[in-house]
C-alpha positions in Angstrom: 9.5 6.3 -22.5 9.6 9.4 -20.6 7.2 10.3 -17.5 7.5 13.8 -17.8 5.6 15.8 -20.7 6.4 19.2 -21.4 4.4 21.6 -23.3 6.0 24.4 -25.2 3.9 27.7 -25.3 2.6 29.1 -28.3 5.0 31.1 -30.5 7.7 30.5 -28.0 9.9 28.4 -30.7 9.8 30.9 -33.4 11.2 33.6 -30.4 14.0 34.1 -28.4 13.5 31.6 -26.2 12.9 29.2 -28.9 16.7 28.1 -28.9 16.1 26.9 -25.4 13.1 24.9 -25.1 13.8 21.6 -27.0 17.4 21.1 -25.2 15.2 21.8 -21.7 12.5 19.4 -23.3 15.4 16.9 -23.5 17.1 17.6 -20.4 13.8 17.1 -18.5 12.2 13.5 -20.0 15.9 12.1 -19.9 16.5 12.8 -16.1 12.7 11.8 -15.2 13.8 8.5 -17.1 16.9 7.9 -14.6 15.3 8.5 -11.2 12.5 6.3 -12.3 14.6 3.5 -12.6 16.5 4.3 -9.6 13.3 4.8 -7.1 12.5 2.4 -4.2 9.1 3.1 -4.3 8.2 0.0 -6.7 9.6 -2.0 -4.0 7.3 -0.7 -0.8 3.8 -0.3 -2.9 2.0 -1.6 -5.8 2.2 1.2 -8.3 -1.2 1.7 -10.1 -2.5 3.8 -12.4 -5.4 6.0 -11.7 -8.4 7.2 -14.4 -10.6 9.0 -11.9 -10.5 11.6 -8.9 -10.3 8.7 -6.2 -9.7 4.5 -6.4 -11.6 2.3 -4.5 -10.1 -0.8 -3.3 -12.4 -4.1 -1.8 -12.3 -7.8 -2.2 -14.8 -10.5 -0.9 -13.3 -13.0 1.9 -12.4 -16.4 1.3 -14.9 -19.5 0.2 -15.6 -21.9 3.7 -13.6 -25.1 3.2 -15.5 -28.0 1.4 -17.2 -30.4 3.9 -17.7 -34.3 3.6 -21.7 -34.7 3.2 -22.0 -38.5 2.5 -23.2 -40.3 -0.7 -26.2 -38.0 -1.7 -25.7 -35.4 0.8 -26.8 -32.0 0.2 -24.4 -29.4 -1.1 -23.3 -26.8 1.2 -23.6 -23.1 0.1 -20.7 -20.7 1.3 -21.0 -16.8 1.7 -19.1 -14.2 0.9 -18.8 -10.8 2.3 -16.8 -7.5 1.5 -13.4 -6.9 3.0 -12.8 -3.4 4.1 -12.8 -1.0 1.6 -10.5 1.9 1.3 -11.1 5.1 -0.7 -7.2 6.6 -2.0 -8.1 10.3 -3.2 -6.0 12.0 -5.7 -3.7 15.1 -4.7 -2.5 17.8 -6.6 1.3 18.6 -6.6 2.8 21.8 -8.3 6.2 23.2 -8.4 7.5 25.6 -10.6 10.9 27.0 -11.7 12.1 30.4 -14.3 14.5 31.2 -16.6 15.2 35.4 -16.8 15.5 37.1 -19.8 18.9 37.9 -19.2 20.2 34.0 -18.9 18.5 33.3 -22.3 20.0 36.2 -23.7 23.3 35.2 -23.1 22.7 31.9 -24.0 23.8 30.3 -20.5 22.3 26.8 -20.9 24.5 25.0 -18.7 22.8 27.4 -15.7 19.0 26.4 -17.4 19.7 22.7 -17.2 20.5 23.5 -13.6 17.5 24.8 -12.9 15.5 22.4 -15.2 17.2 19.5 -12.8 15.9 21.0 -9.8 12.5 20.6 -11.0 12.9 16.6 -11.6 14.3 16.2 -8.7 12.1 18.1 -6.2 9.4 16.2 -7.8 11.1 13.0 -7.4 12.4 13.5 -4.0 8.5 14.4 -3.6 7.1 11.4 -4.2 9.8 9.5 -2.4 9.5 11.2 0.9 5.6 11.2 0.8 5.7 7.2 0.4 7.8 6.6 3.5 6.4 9.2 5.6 2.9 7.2 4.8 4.2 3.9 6.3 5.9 5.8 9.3 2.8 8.0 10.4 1.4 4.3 10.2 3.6 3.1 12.9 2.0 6.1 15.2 -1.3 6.6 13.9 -4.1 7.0 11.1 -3.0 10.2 10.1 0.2 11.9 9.2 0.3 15.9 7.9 2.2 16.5 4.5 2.7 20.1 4.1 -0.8 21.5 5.0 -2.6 18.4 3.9 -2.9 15.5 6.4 -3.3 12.1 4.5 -4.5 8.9 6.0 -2.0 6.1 7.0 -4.8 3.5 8.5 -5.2 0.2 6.9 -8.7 -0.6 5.6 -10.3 -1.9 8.9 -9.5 1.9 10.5 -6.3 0.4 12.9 -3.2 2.5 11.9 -1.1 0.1 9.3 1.3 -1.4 12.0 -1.1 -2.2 15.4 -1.6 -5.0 17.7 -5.1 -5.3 17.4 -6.3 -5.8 13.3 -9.6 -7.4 14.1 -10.6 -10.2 11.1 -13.8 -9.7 9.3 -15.6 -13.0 9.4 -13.3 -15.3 11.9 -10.7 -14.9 14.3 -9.5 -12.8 16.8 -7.2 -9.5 16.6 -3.8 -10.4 15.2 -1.1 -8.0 15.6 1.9 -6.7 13.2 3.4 -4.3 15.5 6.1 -6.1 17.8 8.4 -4.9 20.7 12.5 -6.2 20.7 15.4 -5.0 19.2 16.5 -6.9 15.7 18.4 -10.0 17.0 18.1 -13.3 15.2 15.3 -14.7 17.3 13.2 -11.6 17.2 13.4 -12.1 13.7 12.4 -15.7 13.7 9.5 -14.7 16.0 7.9 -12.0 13.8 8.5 -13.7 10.8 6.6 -17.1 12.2 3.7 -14.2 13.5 3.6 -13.5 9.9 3.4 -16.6 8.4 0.7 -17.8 10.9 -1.4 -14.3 9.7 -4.9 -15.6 9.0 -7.1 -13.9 6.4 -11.0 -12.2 7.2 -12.8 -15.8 6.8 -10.2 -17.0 9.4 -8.2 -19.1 6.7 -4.5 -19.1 6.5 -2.5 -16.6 3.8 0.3 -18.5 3.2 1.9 -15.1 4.1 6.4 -15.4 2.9 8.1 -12.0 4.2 11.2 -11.8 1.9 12.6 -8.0 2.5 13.7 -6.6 5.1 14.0 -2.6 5.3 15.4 -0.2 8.2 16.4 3.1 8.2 19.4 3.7 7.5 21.4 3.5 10.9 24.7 2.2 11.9 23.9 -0.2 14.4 20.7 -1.3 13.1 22.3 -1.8 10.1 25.1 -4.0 11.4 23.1 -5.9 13.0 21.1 -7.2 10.2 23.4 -8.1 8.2 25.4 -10.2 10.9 22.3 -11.9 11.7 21.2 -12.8 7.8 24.7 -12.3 6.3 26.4 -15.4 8.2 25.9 -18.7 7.5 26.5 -19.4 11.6 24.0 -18.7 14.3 25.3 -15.2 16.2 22.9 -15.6 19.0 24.2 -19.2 19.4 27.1 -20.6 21.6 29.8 -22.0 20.0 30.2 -22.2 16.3 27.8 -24.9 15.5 24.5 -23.4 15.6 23.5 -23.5 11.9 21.5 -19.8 11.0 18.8 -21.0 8.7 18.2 -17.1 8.0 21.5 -16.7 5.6 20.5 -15.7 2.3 17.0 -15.3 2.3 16.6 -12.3 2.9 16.3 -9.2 0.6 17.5 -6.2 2.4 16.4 -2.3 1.9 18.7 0.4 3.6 16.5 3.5 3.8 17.8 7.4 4.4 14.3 8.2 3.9 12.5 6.0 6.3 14.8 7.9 8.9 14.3 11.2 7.3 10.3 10.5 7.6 10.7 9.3 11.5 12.6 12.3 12.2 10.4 14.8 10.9 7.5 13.4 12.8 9.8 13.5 16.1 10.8 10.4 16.6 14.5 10.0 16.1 15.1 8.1 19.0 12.6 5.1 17.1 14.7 2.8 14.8 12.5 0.2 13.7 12.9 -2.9 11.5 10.0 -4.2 9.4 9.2 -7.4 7.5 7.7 -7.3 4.0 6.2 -9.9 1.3 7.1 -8.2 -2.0 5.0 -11.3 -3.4 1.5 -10.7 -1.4 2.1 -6.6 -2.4 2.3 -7.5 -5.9 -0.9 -9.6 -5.6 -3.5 -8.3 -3.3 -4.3 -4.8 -2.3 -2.1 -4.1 0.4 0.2 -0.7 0.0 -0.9 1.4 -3.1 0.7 4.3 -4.6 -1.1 5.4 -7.4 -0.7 7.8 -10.5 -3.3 10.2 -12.3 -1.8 12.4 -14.0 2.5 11.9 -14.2 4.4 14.7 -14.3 3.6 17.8 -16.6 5.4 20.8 -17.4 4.2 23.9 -19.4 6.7 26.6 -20.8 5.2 30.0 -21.0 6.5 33.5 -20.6 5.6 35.8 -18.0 4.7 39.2 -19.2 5.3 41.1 -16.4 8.9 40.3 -16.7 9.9 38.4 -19.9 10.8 35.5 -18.0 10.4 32.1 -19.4 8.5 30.2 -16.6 8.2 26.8 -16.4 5.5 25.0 -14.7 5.2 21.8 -13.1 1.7 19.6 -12.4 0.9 16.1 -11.2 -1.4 14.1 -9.5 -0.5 11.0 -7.4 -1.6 9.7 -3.9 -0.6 6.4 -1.9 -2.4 4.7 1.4 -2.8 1.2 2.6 -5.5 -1.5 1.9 -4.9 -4.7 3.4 -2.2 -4.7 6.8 -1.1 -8.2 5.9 1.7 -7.3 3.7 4.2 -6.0 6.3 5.2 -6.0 10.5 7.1 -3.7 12.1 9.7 -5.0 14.9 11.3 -2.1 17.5 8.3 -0.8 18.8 7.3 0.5 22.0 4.3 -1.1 23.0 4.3 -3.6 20.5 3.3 -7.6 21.0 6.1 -8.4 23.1 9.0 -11.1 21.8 10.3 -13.6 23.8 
């Protein structure tokens, strides 16, 4: 099914511009169809769907292990308290694109599906850029600027998605899923064991399994990965018999708009490498992108000029819940890696 619905003005098919508007119509639900299925944005957030103006998104903590009490002991009542809430407002997106009286005169389609494609695409392109600059104004901060708007990249608890010091809720110190150290094979062991060690708010263990890996999309960093998970031999080892436990297991994301998004916040000289569990993403409420209203676009003549406009409206947002999900490796003042 399409994701794009387009409205056709009133009286416009019984006009000129009626021999237009259903092969546009077509044009535009059939390319929104084939970027869908070709977006990476299923594979960094949980895509929702939205019903009001903003979603909250809370959880309790976990239940306190069960304790030996004896023959006839008394049983022991747990609490449970709220995790962190986060609040993830709706935005408005609009774009918009005409056709002049003079192309539908002459019947130039060709030129209108052009322009028609230019529409999809900004408004995919959109939503793709907006989802990684999210998770890289989290690797700075708890707030990144889109346009004019500013939009919050914090986890829950406040700490920008990828710090050193997420407190827990209930039990347990800060843990951190920001790290220092280039990729190598050990750094990747190292953050990786961080991850599986990640304790939840009540201070139990997650049972946390990072399976994707995703960098921008640089040369070296790039080669680097997949000579460490791409050989079944251990590159940091001497020798050729130092097994590399990390071959195959790995699902790997090459990104051109992860460094797009780092270099429009000014920091090309960052390349970082993060870890995340497409499992835990699916399940909890970790990264969220959510949809109100998909893509619509009204046709309508303007009649100042007699051109046929055609609008485009959406409403979407995105922003992080629970940290747990992902760690960040490359990073200036990061947990340091041995």
């Amino acid at each position: 099914m399409a994701y794009v619905t387009v409205s056709i003005g009133s009286g416009l098919v019984d006009s000129l511009y009626g021999k237009s508007q259903f092969p546009i119509k077509s044009f535009l639900e059939k390319q929104g169809e084939a970027f869908e299925q070709q977006s990476l944005l299923k594979k960094l957030y949980r895509m929702e769907k939205s019903k009001h103006w903003a979603e909250r998104y809370t959880g309790e903590t976990a239940m306190d292990d069960f304790e030996p009490v004896g023959e006839g002991g008394e049983i022991p009542r747990t609490g449970f308290e709220e995790t962190n809430p986060r609040d993830i407002v709706n935005e408005t997106w609009k774009q918009s694109f005409s056709l002049t009286r003079e192309l539908v005169d002459d019947g130039n389609l060709g030129e209108m599906k052009k322009r028609a494609n230019k529409l999809i695409t900004a408004y995919d392109r959109t939503r793709e850029k907006f989802g990684r600059v999210l998770y890289a104004g989290g690797l700075f901060g708890t707030e990144v600027k889109v346009g004019s708007k500013k939009f919050n990249c914090a986890a829950a608890d406040g700490k920008p998605l990828f710090a050193t010091n997420h407190a827990s809720k209930v039990k347990g110190g800060s843990q951190s899923n920001l790290f220092e150290g280039d990729f190598t094979a050990s750094h990747l062991d190292e953050v990786e064991t961080f991850m599986q060690n990640v304790k939840g708010d009540n201070g139990e263990l997650l049972g946390i399994a990072p399976d994707t890996i995703w960098i921008p999309n640089d040369a070296a960093i790039k080669r680097k990965v997949f000579e460490v998970v791409g050989a079944d031999r251990n590159p940091d080892a001497a020798g050729a018999n130092g097994f590399n436990f990390q071959v195959g297991r790995w699902n790997i994301i090459v990104d051109p708009y992860f460094r797009q998004a780092l270099n429009g916040l000014g920091k090309s000289a960052v390349t970082p490498w993060v870890l995340l569990d497409s499992k835990f993403m699916e399940l909890n409420d970790g990264p969220i992108f959510q949809d109100r209203v998909k893509l619509e676009v009204n046709s309508t003549i303007d009649q100042n000029n007699h051109n046929n406009v055609w609008d485009g409206y959406a409403r979407f947002s995105a922003g992080f819940v629970d940290w747990r999900f992902a760690a960040a490796g490359g990073m200036t003042g990061g947990t340091a890696l041995t």
